[in-house]
C-alpha positions as CSV (number, residue, x, y, z in Angstrom):
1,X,9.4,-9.7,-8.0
2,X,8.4,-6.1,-6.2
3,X,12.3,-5.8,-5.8
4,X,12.5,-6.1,-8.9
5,X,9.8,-4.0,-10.0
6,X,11.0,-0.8,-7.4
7,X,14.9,-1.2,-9.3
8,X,13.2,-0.8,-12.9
9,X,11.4,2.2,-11.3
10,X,14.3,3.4,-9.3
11,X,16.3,3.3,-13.0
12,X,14.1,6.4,-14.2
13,X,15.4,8.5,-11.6
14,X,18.5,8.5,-13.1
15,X,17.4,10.2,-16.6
16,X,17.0,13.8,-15.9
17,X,15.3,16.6,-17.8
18,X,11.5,15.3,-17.8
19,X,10.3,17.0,-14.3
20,X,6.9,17.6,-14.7
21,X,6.2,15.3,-17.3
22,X,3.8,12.5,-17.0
23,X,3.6,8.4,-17.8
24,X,0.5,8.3,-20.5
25,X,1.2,4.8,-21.0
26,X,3.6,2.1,-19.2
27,X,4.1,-1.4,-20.0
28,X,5.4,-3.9,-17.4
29,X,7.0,-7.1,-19.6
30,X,8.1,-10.6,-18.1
31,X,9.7,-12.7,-20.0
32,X,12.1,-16.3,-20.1
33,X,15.1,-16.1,-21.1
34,X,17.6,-18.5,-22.1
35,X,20.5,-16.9,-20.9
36,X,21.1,-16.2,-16.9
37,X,24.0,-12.7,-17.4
38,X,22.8,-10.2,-14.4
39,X,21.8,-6.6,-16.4
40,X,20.5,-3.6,-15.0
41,X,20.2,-0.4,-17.5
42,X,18.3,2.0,-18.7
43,X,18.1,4.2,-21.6
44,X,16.0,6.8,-24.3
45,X,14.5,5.2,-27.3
46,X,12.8,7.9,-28.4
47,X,12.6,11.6,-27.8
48,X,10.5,14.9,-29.0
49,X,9.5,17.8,-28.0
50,X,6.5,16.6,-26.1
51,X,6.6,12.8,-25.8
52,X,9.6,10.8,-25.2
53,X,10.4,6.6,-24.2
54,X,12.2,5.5,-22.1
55,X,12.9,1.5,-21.3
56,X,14.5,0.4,-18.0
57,X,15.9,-3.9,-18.1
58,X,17.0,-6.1,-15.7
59,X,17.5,-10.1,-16.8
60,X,17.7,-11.6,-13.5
61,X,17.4,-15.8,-12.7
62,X,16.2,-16.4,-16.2
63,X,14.0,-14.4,-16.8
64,X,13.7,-10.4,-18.1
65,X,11.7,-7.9,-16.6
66,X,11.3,-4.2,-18.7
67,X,9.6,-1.6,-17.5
68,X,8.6,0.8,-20.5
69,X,7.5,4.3,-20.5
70,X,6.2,6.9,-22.6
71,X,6.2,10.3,-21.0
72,X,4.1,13.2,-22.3
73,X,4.1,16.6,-21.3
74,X,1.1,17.3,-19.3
75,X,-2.1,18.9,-20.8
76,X,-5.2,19.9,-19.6
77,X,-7.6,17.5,-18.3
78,X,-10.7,16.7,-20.3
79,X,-13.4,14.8,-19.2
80,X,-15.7,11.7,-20.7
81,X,-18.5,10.0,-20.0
82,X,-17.5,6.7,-17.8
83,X,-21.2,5.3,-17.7
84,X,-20.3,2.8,-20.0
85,X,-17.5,1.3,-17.0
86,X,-20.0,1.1,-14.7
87,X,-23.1,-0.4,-16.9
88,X,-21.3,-2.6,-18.8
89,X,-18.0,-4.0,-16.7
90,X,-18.0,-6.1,-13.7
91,X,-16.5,-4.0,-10.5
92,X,-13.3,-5.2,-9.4
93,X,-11.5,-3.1,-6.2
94,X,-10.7,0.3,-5.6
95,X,-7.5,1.9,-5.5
96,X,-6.9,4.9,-2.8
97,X,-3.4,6.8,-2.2
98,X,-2.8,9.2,0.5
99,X,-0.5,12.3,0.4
100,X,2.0,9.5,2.8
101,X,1.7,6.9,0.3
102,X,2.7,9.4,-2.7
103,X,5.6,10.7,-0.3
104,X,7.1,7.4,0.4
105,X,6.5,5.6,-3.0
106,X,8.8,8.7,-4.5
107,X,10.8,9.2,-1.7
108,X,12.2,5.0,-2.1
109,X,12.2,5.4,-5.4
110,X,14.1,8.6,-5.6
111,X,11.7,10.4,-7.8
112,X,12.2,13.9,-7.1
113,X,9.5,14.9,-10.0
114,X,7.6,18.1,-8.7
115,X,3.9,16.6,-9.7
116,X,4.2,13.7,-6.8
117,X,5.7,16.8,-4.2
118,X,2.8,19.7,-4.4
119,X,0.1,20.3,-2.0
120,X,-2.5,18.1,-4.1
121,X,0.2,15.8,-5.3
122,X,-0.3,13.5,-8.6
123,X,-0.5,9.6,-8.1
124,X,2.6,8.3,-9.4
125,X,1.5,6.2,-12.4
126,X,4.1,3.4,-11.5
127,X,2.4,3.0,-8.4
128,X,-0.9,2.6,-9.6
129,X,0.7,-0.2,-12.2
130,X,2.4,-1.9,-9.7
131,X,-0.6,-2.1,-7.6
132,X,-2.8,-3.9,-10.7
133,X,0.3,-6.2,-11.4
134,X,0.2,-6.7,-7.8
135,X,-3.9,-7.6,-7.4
136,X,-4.8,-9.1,-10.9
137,X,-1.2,-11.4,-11.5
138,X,-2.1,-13.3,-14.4
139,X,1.8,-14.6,-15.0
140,X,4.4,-14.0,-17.5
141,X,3.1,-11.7,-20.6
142,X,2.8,-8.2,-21.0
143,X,0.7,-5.6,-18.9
144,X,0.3,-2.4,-20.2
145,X,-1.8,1.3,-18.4
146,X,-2.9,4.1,-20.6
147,X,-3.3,7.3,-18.8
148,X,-6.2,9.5,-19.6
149,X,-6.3,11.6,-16.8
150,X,-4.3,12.6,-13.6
151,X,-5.4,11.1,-10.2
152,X,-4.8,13.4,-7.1
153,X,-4.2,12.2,-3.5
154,X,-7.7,10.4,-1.7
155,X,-9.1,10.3,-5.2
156,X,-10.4,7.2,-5.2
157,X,-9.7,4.9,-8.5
158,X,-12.5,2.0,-9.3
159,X,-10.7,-0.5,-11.0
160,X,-13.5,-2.6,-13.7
161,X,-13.1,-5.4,-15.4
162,X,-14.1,-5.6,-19.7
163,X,-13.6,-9.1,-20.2
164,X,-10.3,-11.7,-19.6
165,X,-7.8,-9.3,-19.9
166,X,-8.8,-5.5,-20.2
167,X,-9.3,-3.5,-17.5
168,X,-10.6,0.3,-17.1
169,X,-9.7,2.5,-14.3
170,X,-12.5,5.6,-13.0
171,X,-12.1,8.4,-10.9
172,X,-15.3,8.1,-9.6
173,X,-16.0,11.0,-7.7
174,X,-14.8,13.0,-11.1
175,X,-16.7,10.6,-12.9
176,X,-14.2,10.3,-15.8
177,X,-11.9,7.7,-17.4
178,X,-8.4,7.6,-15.3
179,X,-6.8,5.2,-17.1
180,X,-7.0,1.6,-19.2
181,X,-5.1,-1.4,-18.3
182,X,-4.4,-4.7,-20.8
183,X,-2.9,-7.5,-20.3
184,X,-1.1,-9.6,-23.1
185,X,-0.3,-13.8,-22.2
186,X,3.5,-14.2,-23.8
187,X,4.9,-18.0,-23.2
């Protein structure tokens, strides 16, 4: 499934004109599938000014994977109070990415967006979903990230769990909310 995961990934490379842009919200979809015909695309649903989605497919072995994203522009950050996370959720794992780990998640993924190549590069959201996906698998259905907040290389990201399937993601020496993850069961 990760070879799966990096070609839906890979497939955004090939839409240009959203450098600097940023995922607020991805959703990574597995699904059965009656029929077994080989796709790979990729394509715009919706576009403005300032937000925009794009979906990237592949049905592979019976089953379809999407990978959906919906790019903003980028404003400034603004922070919250995460308290709640940490009172109220149970602790999970952490999540820590390194100015290497950025440069070679883009670099095999051919992502050539300026955010991911700066001095204090931004975490590449993908990543960061790939990485849940990766820890909490909880089988075919629907997991979905909204972004709240960037996360910078050797931030570190506490990952805490609500209840069965919600998830919220701190940057805890920031102490505000990076992110919220969800999963959806689909049969």
């Amino acid at each position: 499934m990760e070879n799966i995961y990096k070609k839906l990934v890979t497939n955004f490379s090939a839409i240009k004109g959203f450098d600097g842009w940023m995922i607020a919200k991805a959703e990574f979809n597995i699904l059965n599938k009656d029929i077994n015909i080989e796709t790979n695309n990729i394509k715009i649903l919706k576009q403005q000014r300032n937000y925009c989605t794009i979906i990237s497919k592949i049905i592979d072995n019976d089953m379809e994977y999407t990978l959906v994203a919906y790019l903003v522009k980028p404003k400034p950050c603004h922070t919250c109070n995460s308290a709640n996370a940490r009172n109220n959720c149970s602790y999970l794992f952490t999540l820590k990415y390194t100015k290497e780990d950025i440069r070679q998640f883009v670099y095999d993924l051919g992502d050539y967006n300026y955010i991911h190549q700066t001095d204090m590069p931004v975490v590449p959201g993908f990543l960061v979903l790939w990485d849940i996906i990766k820890k909490l698998f909880l089988g075919i259905g629907k997991y979905t990230i909204v972004f709240k907040n960037p996360a910078f290389a050797n931030e570190v990201i506490d990952v805490f769990q609500i209840n069965d399937c919600e998830f919220q993601l701190i940057l805890s020496e920031r102490g505000i909310v990076y992110g919220e993850s969800v999963y959806s069961r689909r049969s």
